[in-house]
C-alpha positions as CSV (number, residue, x, y, z in Angstrom):
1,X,5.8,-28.1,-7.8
2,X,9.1,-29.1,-6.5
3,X,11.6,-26.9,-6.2
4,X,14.5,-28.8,-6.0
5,X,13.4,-31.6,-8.9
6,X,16.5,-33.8,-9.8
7,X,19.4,-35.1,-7.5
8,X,17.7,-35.6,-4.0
9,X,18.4,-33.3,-1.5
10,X,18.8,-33.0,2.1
11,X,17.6,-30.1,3.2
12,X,14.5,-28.1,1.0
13,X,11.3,-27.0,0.9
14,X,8.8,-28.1,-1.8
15,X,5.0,-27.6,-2.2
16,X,2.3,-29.0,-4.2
17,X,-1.3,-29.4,-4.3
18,X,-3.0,-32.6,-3.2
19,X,-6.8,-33.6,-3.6
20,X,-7.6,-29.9,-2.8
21,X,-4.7,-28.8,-0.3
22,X,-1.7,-26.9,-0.4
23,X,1.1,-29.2,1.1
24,X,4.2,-27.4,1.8
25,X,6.9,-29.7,3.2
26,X,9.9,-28.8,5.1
27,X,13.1,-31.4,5.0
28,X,16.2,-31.1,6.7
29,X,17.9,-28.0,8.0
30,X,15.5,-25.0,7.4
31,X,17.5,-22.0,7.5
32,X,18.5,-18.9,5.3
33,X,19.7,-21.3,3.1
34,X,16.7,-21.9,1.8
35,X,15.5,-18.1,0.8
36,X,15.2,-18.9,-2.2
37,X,13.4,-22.2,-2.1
38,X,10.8,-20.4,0.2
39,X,10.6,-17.7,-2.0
40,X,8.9,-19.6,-4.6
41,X,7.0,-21.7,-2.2
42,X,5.5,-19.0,-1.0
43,X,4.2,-17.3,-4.6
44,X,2.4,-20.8,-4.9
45,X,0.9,-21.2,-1.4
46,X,-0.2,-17.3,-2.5
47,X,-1.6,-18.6,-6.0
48,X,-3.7,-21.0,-4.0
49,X,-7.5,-20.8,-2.4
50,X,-6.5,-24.4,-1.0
51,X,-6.2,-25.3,3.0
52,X,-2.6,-25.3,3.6
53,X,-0.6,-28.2,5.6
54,X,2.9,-27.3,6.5
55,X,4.7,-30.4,7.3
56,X,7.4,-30.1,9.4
57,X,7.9,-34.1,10.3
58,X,11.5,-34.3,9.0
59,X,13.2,-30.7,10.3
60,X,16.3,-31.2,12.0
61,X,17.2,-27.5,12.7
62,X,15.3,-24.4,12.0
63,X,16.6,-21.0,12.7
64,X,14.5,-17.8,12.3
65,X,14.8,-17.8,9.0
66,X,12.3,-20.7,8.9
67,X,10.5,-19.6,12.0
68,X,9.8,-15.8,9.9
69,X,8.7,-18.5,6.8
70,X,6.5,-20.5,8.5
71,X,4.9,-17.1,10.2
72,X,4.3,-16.3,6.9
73,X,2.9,-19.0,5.7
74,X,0.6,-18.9,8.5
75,X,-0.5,-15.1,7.6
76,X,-0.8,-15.9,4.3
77,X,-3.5,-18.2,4.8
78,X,-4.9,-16.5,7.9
79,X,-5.3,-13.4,6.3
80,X,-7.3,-15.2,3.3
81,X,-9.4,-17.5,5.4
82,X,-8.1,-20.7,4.5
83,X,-7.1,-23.1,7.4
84,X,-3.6,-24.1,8.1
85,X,-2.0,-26.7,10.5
86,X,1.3,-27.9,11.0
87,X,1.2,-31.8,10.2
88,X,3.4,-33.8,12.6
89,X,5.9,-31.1,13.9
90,X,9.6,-32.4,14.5
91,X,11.3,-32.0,17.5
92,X,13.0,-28.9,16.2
93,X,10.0,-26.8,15.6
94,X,7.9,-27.7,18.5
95,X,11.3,-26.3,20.6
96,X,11.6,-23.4,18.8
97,X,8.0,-22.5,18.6
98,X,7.6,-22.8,22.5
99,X,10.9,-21.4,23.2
100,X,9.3,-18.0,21.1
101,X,6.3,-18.5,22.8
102,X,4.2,-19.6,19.7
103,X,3.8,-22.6,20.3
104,X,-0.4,-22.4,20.2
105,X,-0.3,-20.6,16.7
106,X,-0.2,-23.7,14.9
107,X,-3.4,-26.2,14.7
108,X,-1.2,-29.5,14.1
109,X,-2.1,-32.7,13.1
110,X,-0.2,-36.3,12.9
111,X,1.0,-37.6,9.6
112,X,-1.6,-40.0,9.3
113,X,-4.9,-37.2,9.4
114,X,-5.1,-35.5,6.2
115,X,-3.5,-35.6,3.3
């Protein structure tokens, strides 16, 4: 499912489900912007019993609007047992997730583990 099918984009968030796992993928400048993008990511990622990979590789900025969606996302999955990891965090979000003090929540993993 991408959310933002047609005329590419520089900044979204998309998700779709890959040999058995949720692959949300964050692009660009992640902030309240992108309510409504993350709103529909997240009824999917909710749909889904699949392991969930957030990757972050290509955020330039994230405020905490994206920091409250990828809590979320992390609770989501949490709650329902299924793994989660952050796949190749940018600069951007391994800042902002230490400067918060989060920055063991996230299992991560480099682009080329996984899917």
């Amino acid at each position: 499912m991408d959310d933002n099918a047609g005329a590419p984009q520089p900044h979204r968030i998309s998700v779709e489900e890959i040999e058995g796992t949720m692959i949300v993928r964050l692009r660009g400048e992640i902030d309240a912007g992108e309510r409504d993008s993350a709103s529909r990511c997240m009824v999917a990622v909710v749909q889904s019993a699949a392991p969930l990979v957030i990757d972050t590789s290509e955020v330039t900025f994230i405020d905490s609007s994206g920091l409250a969606f990828l809590l979320q996302l992390q609770g989501v999955a949490t709650d329902a047992g299924r793994a989660v990891s952050l796949r190749d965090p940018s600069g951007a979000v391994v800042d902002l997730l230490a400067l918060v003090g989060l920055d063991n929540l996230f299992a991560t993993s480099p682009e080329s583990q996984g899917v």
